[in-house]
N, C-alpha and C positions, 0 to 999 in steps of 0.2 A: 603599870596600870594606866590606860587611856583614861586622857582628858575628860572632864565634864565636856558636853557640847555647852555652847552658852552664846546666848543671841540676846546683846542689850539693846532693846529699841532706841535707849534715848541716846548712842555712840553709835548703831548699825546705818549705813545709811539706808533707810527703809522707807520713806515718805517722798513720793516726789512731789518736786514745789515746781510754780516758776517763777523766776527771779524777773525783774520789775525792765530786765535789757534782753525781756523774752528768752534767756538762758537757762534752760531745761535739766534738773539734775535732781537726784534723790539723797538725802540729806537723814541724818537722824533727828530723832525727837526733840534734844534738847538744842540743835542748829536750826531748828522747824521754831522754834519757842524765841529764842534767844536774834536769828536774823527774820525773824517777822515782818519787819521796817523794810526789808531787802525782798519781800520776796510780794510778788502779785497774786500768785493764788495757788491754790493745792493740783495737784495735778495728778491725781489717782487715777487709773482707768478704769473704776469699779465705782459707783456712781454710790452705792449705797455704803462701802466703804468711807468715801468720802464724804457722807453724812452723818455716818458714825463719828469719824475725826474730828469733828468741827467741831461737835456736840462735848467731846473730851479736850480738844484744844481751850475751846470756850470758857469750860470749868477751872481748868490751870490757868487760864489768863485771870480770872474771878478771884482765885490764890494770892498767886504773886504779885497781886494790887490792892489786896485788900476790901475788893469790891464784894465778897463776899461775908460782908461783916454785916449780921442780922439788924444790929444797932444804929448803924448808919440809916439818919434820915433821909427823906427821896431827897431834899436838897443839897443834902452832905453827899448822896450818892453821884448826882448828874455834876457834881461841880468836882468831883473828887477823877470821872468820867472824862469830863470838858480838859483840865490837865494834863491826864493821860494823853488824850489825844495831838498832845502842843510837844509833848515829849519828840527831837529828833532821831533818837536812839533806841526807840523802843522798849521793851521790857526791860525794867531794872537786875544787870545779870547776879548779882548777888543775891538776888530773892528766888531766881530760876535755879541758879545753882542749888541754892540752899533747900529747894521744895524737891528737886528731881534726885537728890541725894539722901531722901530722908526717906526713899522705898525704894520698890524693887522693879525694874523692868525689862528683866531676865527672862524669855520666852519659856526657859528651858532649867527654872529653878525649882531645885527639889523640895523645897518647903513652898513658897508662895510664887509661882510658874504666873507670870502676867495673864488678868484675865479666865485664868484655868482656873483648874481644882482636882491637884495631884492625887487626892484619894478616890477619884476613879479607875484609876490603876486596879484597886481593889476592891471595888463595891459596883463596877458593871462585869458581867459574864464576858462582854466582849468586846471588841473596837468596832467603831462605827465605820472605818478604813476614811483615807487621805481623800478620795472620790465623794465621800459624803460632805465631808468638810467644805470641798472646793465649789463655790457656787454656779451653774454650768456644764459641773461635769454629771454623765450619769451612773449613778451608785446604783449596788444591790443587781437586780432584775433588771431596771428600767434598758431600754432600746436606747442605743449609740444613735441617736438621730445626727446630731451635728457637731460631736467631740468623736475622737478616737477613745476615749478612757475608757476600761474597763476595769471593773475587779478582780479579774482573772489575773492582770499585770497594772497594777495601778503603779503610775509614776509619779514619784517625790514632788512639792513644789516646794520652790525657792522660799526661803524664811520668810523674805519679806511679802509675797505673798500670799503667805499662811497667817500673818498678820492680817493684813488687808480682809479679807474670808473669816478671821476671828473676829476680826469687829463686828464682820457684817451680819453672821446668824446668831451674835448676842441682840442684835437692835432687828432680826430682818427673819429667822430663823422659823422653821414651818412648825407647823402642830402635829398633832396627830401618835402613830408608833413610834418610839424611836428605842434605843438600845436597852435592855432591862439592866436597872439601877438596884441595889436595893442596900437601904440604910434604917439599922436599928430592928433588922429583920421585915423592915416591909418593902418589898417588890414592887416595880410598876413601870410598865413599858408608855407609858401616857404621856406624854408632852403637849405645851400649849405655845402659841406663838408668842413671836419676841415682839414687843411692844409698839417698835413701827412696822409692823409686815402692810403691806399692802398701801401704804399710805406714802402722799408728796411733800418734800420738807423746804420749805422755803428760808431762805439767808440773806439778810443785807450783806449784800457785797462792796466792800469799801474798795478805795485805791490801794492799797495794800495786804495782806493779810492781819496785817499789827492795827489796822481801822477796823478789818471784818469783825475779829475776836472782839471787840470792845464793842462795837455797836449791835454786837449780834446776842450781846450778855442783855439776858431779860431782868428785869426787876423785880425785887422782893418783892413777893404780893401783899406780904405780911401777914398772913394768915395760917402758915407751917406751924408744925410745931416744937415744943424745946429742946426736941431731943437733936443729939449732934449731927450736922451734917457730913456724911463721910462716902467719898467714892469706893467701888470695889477696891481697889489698889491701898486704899488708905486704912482699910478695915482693918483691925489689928488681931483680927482670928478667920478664917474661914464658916463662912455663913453656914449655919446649923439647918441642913433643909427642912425639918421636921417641924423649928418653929415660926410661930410669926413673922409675918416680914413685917421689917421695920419702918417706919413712918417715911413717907416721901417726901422728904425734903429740899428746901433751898439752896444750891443751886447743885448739887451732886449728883443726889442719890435721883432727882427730878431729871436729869440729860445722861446721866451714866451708870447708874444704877438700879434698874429696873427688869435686865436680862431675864429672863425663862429657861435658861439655857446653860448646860453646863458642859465644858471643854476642856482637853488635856491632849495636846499635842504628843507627839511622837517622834522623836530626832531621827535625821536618816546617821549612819556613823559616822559622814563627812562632818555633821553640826552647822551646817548652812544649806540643807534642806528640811523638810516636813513630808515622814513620809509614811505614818501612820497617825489617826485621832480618835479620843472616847468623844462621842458625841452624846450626849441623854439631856434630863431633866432636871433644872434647876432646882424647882420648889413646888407642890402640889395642892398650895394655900392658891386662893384667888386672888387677881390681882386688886390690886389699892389704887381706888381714883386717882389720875393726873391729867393737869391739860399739858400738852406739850407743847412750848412757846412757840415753835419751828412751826406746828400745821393749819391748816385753814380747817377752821371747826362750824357743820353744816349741824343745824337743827330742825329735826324732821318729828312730826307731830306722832304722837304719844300711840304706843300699838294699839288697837282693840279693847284686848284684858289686861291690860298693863294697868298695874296698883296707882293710883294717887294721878294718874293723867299727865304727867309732867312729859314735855318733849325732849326727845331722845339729842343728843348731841354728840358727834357721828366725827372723827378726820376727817375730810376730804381724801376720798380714794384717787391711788397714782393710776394713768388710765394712758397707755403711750400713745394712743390714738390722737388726744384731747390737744390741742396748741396749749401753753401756754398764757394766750393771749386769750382764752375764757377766763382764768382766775385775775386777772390784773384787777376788774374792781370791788373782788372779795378782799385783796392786798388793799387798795386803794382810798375803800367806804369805812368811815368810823364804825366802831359796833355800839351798839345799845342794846335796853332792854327790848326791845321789839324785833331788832335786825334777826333774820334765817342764817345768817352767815357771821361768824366770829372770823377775824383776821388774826393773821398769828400773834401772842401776845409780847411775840418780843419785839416788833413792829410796834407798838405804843412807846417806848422812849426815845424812836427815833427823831422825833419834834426837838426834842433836847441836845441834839448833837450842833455842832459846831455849822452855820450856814454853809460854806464853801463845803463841808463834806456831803450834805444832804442832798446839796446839789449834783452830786455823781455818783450817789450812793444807786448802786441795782439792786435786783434781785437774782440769787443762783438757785434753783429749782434741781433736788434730786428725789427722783421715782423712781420707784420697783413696781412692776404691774405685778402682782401677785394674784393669786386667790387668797382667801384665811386659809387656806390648809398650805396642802403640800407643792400647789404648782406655781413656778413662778414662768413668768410668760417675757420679760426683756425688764433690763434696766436702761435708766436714760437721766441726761441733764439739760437745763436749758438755760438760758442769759437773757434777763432784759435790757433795753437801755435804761437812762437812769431816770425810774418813773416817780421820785421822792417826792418832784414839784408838782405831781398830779393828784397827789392825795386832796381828802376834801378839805383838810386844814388848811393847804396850802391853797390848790385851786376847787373849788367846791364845783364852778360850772364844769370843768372841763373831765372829773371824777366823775359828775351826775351823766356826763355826756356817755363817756365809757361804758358806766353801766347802761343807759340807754341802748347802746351799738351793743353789749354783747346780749342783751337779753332778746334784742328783737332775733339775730343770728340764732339764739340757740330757741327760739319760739319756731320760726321757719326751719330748723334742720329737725326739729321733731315732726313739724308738719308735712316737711318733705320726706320724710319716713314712710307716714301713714301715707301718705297719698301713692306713694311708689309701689308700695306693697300691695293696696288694694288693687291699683290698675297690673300690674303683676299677676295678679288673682285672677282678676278680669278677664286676661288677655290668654294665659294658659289653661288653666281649669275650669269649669261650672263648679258652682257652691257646692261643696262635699254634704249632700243631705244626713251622711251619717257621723258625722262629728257635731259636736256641741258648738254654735256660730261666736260664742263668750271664749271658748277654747280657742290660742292661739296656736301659728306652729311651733314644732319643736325649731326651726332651724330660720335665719331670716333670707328671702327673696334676694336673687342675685340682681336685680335692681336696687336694693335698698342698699347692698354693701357696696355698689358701685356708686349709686350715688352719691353715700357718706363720703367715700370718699375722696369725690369731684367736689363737693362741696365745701365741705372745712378750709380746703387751702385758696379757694375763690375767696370764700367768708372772711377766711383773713389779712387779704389783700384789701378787703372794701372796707373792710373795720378800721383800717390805718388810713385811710381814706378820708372818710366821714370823721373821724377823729379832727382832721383841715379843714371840714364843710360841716359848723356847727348847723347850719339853716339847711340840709339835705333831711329828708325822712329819713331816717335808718331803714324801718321795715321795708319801705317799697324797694330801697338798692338790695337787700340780701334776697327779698320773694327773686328779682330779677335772674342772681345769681343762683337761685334751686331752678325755676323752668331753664338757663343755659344747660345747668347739670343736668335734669329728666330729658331735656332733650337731643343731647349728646349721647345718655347710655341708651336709651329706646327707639335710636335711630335705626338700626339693624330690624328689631324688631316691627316697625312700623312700614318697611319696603317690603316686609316678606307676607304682613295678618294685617289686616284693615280693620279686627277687633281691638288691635292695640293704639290704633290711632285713636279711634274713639277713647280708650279707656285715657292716653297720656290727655288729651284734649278735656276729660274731665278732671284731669291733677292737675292740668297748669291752672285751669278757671278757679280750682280752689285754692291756689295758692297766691294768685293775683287779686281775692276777693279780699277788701277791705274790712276785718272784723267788725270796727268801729259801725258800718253800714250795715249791717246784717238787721235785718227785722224783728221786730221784738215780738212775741205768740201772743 
């Protein structure tokens, strides 16, 4: 009788790191845990995978220190933190041993398969096939645009890449049809997205990974409640889909237990590939309020009919178009009761950390451009330098200045929108009498997407700029940098129509006109 296949993550090497002598190598879970100290940063090439990791590294780092003890006051907690951080060796390995040995992390295990849930095997009609799983590849129908894959011959992936693509459509995973499930006789092909879909997750990035994992740990808000906090893996029975989900908890069930999504890999008979998967629906209950410490949380005023008037409070959507360098002083700004932008809430202990780390502490940005359903459009990551000392605690003018610079930037790229679009209008068509003039188009003017995007990467050249010349206008350098861009893509057009000269000549005049001066009715 052949072997069980069996794929332990925390002995596979299946996580790649890099080591702090820029030495690039893929390591298991409990080498990922245990040389922390040793290693600079995660090195995943799936951006949403590696947002998922962090969120579960984070939680075991919370473990093996203790830091996840509800009892612990905030000053018992930052001083218990501050320690940690003095430690030359990292994680105490008897506590790692001791936790990574008391479950199971067996891709491929017949009672509690990591992350899965073996009784799909018998309660879907079918498999989702290995191509649904893999994030990129196209499943079912969809058109081979930019993979070879297909369902006709779907090819195996490597374990550890079925790993990678596990995490990711627990935390990242589309809504809508997915496999028919049915448990306790009720049927449903319905699924809803996994908790970060479409959304950007921000991480203090220390010198280390063994500084990430500690300073990336948010604080008990203290307001959870008594019931135990336990990650998927820790669960001591597989979750009952039919009842209640259980209360969202500190610090587990709040960064790793929240999934939508239910999975059950498939061994190819080598047992070091993935070459079939059930894909379906976790739970059919609604999801349970959480803020997730990781996102930048925007609040936008209350719908129409919406009951009791209260303003909506919205992630910040990943958007692969957007720099980076528009959120820096939503990162940056304290929140209050007034502020439109909440900054992630794990960013409020960082005041508490040791000086000399704060001072190099960055930011790593992972986004998935999503829609909420089913398409997802590129993933991406991005690195700041270390902007700790900009905050407004630290420097208040030079935060206040930031926002200054990005808001005039993103005032003028919206004005330079409209303005491109009209004169666009202008210049090709007469006003369409039989359409509604409030009705916009379906599609935006090949001026507008050109300009977008001559703009953005001027914009953010002069935002780092003006950042050096606190005594420059902001607005009048970026109007500058929209008429260089309307006059770059409308050059062509301006040699051939002498209606489009007119028409640019009236964008640039509104884009160089001083609001502040405008006349009052």
């Amino acid at each position: 009788m052949p072997a069980r296949p069996l794929y332990e993550i925390d002995k596979k090497p299946c996580v790649p790191v890099r080591f702090l002598d820029s030495r690039q190598e893929s390591v298991g879970l409990s080498d990922v845990i245990l040389r922390a100290h040793e290693i600079e940063d995660l090195a995943l090439p799936l951006p949403p995978a590696a947002s998922a990791l962090l969120r579960m590294l984070i939680t075991i780092a919370a473990r093996v220190t203790g830091l996840d003890d509800p009892d612990m006051s905030a000053g018992e907690w930052t001083a218990r933190r501050r320690a940690l951080l003095k430690e030359p060796d990292g994680f105490d390995a008897e506590a790692v041993h001791a936790y990574l040995d008391a479950y199971v992390w067996d891709l491929f295990d017949p009672l509690r398969p990591f992350l899965q849930d073996p009784r799909l095997a018998a309660q879907c009609q079918e498999r989702a096939g290995v191509n649904k799983l893999v994030l990129g590849r196209p499943a079912g129908n969809n058109l081979a645009w930019l993979s070879p894959h297909s369902d006709m011959d779907p090819v195996p992936v490597p374990c550890d890449e079925a790993l990678w693509h596990l995490l990711a459509q627990h935390f990242y995973g589309a809504a809508g049809t997915c496999s028919t499930r049915t448990v306790n006789g009720h049927s449903s092909t319905r699924g809803t997205a996994g908790p970060l879909r479409s959304t950007i997750s921000f991480h203090p990035l220390g010198r280390t990974l063994y500084e990430t994992l500690l300073a990336g740990l948010p604080k008990n808000p203290g307001d959870w409640h008594d019931t135990e906090d336990l990650c998927p893996w820790e669960e001591p029975e597989l979750p009952d889909p039919a009842r209640p989900l259980p209360p969202v908890t500190w610090p587990g069930r709040l960064l790793t237990g929240r999934s939508r999504h239910a999975i059950l890999l498939v061994p190819a008979p080598d047992g070091q590939h993935v070459a079939d998967a059930y894909l379906t629906w976790a739970t059919q209950r609604d999801r349970l309020p959480a803020t997730d410490p990781f996102l930048i949380h925007d609040f936008k005023p209350p719908q129409p009919n919406a009951k009791g008037g209260a303003p909506r409070c919205t992630p910040r959507r990943a958007d692969a178009d957007r720099g980076l360098w528009r959120d820096l002083d939503a990162l940056l700004l304290a929140s209050d009761e007034t502020s439109a932008v909440q900054r992630p809430q794990a960013f409020s202990t960082l005041n508490d950390l040791p000086p000399e780390l704060r001072a190099q502490l960055r930011v790593r940005a992972h986004g998935f451009d999503q829609d909420g359903k089913t398409q997802n459009r590129t993933w991406y990551t991005s690195l700041t330098p270390p902007i700790w000392p900009w905050t407004q605690e630290h420097d208040p003018a030079r935060a206040q200045r930031i926002a200054e610079c990005r808001a005039a930037a993103e005032d003028i790229g919206k004005l330079l929108a409209t303005v491109s679009t009209k004169a666009w209008r202008e210049t090709t068509t007469p006003p369409d009498q039989s359409r509604p003039r409030h009705k916009p188009p379906k599609h935006l003017p090949a001026w507008t997407l050109r300009t977008a995007a001559q703009y953005w990467p001027r914009a953010e050249a002069t935002f780092w700029r003006l950042l050096n010349s606190p005594d420059q206008p902001a607005r009048p350098a970026f109007a500058a940098d929209a008429v260089a861009t309307l006059r770059t893509v409308t050059r062509p057009a301006i040699d051939q129509h002498w209606p489009a000269a007119q028409a640019v000549a009236r964008a640039i005049a509104t884009l160089l006109r001083d609001p502040s001066r405008r006349r009052k009715p």
